[in-house]
C-alpha positions as CSV (number, residue, x, y, z in Angstrom):
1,X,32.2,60.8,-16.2
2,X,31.2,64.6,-16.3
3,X,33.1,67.3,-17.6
4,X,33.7,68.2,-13.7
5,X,34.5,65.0,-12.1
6,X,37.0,64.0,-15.1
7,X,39.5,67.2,-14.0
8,X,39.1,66.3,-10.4
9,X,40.1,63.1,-10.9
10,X,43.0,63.6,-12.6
11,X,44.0,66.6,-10.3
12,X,43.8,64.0,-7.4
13,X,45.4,61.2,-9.3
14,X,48.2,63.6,-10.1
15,X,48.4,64.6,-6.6
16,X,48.8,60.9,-5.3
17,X,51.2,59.9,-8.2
18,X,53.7,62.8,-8.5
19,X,56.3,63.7,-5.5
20,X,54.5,61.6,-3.0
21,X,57.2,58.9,-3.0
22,X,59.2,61.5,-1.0
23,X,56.8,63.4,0.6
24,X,57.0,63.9,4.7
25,X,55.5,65.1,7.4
26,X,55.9,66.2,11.2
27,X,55.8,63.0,13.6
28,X,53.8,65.3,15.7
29,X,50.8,64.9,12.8
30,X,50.7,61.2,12.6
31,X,51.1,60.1,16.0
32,X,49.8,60.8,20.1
33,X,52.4,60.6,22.3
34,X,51.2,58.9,26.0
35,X,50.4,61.6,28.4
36,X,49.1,64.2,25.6
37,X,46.3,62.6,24.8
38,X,42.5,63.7,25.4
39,X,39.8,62.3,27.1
40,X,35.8,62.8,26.6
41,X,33.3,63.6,29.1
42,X,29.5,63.4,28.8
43,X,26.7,63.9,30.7
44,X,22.9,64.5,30.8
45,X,20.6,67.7,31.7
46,X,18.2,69.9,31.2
47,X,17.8,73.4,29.0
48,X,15.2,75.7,30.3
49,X,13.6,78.5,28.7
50,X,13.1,77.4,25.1
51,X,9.7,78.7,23.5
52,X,7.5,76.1,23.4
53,X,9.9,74.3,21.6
54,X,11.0,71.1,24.6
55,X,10.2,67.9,25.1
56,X,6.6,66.8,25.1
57,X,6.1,65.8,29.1
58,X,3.3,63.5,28.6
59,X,5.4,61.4,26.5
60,X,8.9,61.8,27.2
61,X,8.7,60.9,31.1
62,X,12.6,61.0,31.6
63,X,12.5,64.5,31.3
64,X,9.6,64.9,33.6
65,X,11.2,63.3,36.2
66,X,14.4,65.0,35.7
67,X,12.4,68.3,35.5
68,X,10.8,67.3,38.9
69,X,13.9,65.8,40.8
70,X,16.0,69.3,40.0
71,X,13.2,71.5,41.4
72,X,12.8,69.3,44.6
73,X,16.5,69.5,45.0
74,X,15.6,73.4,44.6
75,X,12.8,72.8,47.6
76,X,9.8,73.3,45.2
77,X,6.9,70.5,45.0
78,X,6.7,70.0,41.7
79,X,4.6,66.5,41.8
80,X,1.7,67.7,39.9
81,X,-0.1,65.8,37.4
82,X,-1.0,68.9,35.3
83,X,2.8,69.8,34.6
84,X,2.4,70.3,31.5
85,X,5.2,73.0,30.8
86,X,7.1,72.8,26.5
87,X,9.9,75.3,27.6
88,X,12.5,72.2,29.1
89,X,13.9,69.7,26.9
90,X,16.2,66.8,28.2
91,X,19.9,66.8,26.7
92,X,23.4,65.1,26.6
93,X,26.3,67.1,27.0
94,X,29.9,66.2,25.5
95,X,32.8,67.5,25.6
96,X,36.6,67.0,25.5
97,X,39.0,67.3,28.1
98,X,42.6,68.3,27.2
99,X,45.6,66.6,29.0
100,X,46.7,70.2,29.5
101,X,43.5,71.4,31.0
102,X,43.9,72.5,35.0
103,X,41.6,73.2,37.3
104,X,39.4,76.1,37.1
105,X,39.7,76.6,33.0
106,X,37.4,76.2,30.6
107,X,36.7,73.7,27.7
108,X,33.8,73.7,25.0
109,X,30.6,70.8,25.2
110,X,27.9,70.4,23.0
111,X,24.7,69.8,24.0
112,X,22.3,67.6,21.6
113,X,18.7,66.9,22.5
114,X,17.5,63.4,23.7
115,X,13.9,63.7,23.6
116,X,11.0,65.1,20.8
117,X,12.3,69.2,21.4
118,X,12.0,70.5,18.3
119,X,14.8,73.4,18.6
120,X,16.7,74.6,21.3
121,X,17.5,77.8,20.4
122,X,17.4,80.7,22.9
123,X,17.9,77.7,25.6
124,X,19.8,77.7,28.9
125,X,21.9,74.4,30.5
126,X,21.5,74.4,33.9
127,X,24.3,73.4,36.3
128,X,25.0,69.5,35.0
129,X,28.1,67.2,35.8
130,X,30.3,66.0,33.1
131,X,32.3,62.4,33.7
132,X,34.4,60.5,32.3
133,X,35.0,57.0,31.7
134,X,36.1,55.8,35.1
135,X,32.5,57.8,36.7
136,X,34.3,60.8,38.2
137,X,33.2,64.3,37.7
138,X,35.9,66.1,35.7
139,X,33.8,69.5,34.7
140,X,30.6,70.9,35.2
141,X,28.7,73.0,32.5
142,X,26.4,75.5,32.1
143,X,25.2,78.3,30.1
144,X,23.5,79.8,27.4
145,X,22.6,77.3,24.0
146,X,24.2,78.6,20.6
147,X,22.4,76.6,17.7
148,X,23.5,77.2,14.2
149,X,20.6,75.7,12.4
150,X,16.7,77.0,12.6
151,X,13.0,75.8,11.9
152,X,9.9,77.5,10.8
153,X,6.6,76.1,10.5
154,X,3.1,77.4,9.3
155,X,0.3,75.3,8.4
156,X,1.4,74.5,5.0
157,X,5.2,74.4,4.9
158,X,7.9,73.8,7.5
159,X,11.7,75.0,6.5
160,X,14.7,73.8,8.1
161,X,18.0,74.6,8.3
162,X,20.8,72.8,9.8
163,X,19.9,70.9,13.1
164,X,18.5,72.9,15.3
165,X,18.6,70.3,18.5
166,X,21.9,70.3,18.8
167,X,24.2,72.9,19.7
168,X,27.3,74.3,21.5
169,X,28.1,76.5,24.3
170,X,31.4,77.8,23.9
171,X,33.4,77.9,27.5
172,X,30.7,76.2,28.7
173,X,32.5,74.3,31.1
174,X,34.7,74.7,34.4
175,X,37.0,72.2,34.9
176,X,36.8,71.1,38.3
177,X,39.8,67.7,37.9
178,X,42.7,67.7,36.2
179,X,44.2,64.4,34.7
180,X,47.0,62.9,36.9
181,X,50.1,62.8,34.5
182,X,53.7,63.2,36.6
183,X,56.3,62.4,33.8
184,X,59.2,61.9,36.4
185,X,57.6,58.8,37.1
186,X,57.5,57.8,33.2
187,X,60.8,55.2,32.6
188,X,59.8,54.9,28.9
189,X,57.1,57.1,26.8
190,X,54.8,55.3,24.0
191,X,54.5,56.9,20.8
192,X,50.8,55.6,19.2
193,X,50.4,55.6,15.3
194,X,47.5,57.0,14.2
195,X,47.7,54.6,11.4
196,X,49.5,51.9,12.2
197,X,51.7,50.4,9.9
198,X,55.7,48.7,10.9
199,X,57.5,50.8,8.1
200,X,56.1,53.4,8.9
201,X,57.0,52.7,13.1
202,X,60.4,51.4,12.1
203,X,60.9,54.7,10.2
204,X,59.9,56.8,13.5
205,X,62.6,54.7,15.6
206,X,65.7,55.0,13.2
207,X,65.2,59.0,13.1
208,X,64.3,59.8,17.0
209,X,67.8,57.6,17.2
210,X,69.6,59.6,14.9
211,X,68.6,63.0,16.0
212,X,69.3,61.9,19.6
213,X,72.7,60.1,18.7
214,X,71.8,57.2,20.9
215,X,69.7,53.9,20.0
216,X,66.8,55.5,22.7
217,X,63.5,54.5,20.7
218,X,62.7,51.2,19.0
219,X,59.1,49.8,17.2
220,X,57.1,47.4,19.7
221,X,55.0,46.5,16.8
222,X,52.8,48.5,13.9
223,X,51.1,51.0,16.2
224,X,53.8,51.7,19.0
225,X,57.1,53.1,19.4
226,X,59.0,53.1,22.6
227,X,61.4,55.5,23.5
228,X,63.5,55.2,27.0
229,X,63.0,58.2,28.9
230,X,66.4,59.5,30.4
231,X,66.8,61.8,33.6
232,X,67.3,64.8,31.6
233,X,64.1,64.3,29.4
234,X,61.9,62.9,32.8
235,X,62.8,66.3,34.1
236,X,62.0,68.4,31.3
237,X,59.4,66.5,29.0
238,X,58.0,69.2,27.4
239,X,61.0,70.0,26.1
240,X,62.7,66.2,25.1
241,X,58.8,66.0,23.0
242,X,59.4,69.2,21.5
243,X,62.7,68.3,20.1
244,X,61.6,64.7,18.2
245,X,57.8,66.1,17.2
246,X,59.6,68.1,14.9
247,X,61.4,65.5,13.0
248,X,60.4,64.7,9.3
249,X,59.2,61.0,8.4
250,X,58.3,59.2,5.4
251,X,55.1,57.4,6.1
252,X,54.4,54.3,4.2
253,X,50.5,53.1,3.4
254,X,49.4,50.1,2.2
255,X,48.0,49.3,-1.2
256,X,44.1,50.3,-1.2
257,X,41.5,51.2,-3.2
258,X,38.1,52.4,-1.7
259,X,34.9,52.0,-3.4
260,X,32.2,54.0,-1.8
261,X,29.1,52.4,-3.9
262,X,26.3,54.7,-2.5
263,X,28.0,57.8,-3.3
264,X,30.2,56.8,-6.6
265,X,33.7,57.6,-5.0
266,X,36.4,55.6,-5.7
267,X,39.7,56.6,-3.2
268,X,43.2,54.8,-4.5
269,X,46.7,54.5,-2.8
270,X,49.5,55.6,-4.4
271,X,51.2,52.4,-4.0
272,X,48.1,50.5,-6.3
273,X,49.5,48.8,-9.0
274,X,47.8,46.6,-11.9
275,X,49.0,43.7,-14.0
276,X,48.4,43.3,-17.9
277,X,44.8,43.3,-18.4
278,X,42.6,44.3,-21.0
279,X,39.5,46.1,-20.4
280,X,36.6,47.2,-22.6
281,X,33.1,48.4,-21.2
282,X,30.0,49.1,-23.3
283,X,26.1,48.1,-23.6
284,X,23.4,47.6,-26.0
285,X,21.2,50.2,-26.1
286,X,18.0,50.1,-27.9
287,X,15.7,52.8,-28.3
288,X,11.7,52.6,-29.3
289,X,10.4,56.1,-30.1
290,X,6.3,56.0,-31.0
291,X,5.1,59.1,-32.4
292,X,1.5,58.2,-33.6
293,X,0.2,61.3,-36.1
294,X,-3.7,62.2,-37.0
295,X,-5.1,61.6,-40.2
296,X,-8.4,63.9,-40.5
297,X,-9.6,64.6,-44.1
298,X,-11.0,67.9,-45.2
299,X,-14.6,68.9,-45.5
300,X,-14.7,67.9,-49.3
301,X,-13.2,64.8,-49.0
302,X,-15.0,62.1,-51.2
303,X,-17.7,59.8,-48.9
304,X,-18.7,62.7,-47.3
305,X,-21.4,61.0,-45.4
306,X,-21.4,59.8,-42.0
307,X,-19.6,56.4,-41.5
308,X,-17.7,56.4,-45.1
309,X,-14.4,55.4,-45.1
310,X,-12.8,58.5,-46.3
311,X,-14.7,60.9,-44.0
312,X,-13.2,59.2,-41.1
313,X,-10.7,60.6,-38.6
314,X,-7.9,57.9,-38.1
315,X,-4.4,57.3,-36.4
316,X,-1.1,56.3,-38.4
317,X,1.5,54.9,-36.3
318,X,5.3,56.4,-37.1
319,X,8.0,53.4,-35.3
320,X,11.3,55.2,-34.8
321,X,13.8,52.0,-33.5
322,X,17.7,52.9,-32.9
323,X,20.1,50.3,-31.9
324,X,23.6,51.7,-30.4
325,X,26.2,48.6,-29.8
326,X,28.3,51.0,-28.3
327,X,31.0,51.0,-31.5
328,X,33.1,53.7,-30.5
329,X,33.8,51.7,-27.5
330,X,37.1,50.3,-28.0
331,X,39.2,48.0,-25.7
332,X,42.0,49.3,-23.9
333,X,45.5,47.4,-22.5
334,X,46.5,48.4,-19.4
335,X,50.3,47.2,-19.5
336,X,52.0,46.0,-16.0
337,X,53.3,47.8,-13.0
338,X,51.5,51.2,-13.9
339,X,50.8,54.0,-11.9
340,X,47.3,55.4,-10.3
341,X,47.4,58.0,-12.5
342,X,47.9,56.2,-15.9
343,X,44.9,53.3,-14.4
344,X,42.8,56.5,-14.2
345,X,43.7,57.9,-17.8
346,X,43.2,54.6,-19.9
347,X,39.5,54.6,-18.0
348,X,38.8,58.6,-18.5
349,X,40.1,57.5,-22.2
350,X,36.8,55.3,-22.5
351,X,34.2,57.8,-21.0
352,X,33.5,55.7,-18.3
353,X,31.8,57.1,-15.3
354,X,32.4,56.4,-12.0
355,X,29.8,53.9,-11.8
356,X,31.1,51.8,-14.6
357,X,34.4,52.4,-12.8
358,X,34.0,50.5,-9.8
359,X,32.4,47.7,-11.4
360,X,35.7,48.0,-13.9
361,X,37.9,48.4,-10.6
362,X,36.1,44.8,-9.3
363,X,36.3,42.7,-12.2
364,X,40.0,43.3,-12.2
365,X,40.7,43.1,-8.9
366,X,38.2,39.1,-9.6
367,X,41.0,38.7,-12.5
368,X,43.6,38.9,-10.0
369,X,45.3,41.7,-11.9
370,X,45.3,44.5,-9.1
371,X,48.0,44.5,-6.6
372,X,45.9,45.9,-4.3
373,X,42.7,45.7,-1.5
374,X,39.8,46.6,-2.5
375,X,37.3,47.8,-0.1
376,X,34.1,48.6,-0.8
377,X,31.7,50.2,1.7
């Protein structure tokens, strides 16, 4: 392990292992509660004036006819063989509608490119629809491109930064329907776990009870807490959330340690715990160096002649061969029940890399001595 991923390790491990047995957090930021949650909206168009930078319309025909069904609409003829135009480029627009959003505000889309445009920049969206998932129109958008990113190209370089067929248009869209949500018609309200888990639902339960002094809420199963909605709360919801977002809870996580093999990054739980096991890591390393050196004899060497043995220009082999066998290797004894951070410091204690870790991380977890899941992606 380098000398900078060894102090982020331990700075992480140390962050997982100390206080975090304790720790809480707002309920607000760990679950949705049902009516306040978002929807997304997407929809296709066009962006007009880019600079020779759109969609190629010989080859990407969907923006052709796109191109020639919104001029039509506009009462120009645009069925002509020769169009030929690079300043269009077909797009999809996303965006996210807020459960607070009314009619006639605004929300933020991003547009990405769908066809061969090579930037959009300095682009306009023309008037397109957004929907959502049940095929109504719930905001239309429109307005000028902001990319990020850039590209240059000459004939013997091209640089890029960013992505510069994609960007975002801030505002960019007028709500035109608002999501039906009347809470006086609500009996009970769903709280949704981000991450489900029944400790950590049976948790939320016992404290929305015992700030509201009445056994209101209860856990439906892992993901989903019900509370029953009273007449007081149906008529002022904003307020009844307000009051049990607020509340502090312990959430509990499941034993897991991540191995991300493309990248080297290994992710562990707090609640990871390994049994007596001993581990050792090391290789045989053997090393060939060849560093062949002249032997050329001077001008008065004896055989001067032509051919003769000593007048001739040779090679002499030099064989450097170095074996490690990894000796200061030694093998450590990782006792039972220890922590995240102590697994980490018996492996920093052997120089081992984050490779080596995760096959280290597998072969105990094949030994049955890690209490723990290990997922590797």
């Amino acid at each position: 392990m380098s000398k900078f991923l060894r102090p982020l390790a331990l700075m992480i491990a140390a962050a997982l292992s100390v206080g975090t047995a304790h720790a809480t957090v707002r309920l607000k930021d760990i679950a949705d509660f049902e009516g306040a949650r978002e929807n997304m909206l997407v929809g296709y168009g066009l962006v007009v004036g880019l600079n020779g930078t759109g969609d190629d319309l010989t080859r990407d025909i969907f923006t052709r006819e796109s191109l020639i069904g919104m001029l039509e609409r506009l009462g120009v003829n645009a069925r002509d063989p020769q169009l030929r135009t690079k300043n269009v480029a077909a797009v999809m627009v996303t965006g996210t509608l807020r459960a607070d959003a009314r009619q006639g505000s605004r929300i933020d889309i991003t547009v990405s490119a769908v066809g061969d445009a090579a930037n959009l920049q300095g682009g306009t969206l023309v008037v397109t629809p957004l929907l959502g998932a049940d095929g109504e129109v719930y905001a239309v958008a429109q307005g000028g491109v902001s990319v990020a990113g850039y590209s240059a190209r000459g004939q013997g370089t091209t640089v890029t930064k960013g992505v510069p067929t994609a960007g975002r248009i801030p505002n960019g869209a007028i709500v035109e329907r608002e999501l039906a949500f009347d809470p006086r018609s609500l009996q009970t309200m769903n709280i949704a776990l981000r991450n489900p888990d029944f400790t950590t639902a049976q948790r939320i339960a016992q404290a929305i009870n015992a700030a509201l002094r009445q056994p209101v809420a209860r856990a439906v199963d892992g993901g989903t807490v019900r509370v029953a909605l009273s007449d007081t709360a149906r008529t002022d919801l904003v307020a009844f959330v307000t009051s049990i977002e607020q509340l502090r809870i312990e959430p509990d996580q499941v034993a897991r340690v991540i191995v991300d093999e493309a990248n080297g990054i290994i992710v562990m739980g707090e609640n990871v715990r390994i049994s007596t096991v001993a581990v050792a890591q090391g290789n045989l390393t053997v090393r060939i160096t060849e560093t062949p050196q002249v032997s050329q004899p001077n001008a008065f060497a004896p055989g001067g002649t032509p051919g003769a043995p000593g007048a001739q220009t040779v090679v002499v082999p030099r064989t450097d061969i170095k074996v490690d066998e990894q000796n200061n290797r030694r093998l450590a004894v990782v006792p039972p029940g220890v922590t995240i951070q102590e697994l980490v410091n018996s492996l920093n204690a052997l120089g081992i890399g984050p490779r080596d870790m995760i096959s280290i991380l597998q072969a105990i977890k094949a030994a049955g001595a890690m209490q723990a899941d290990l997922e590797v992606r």
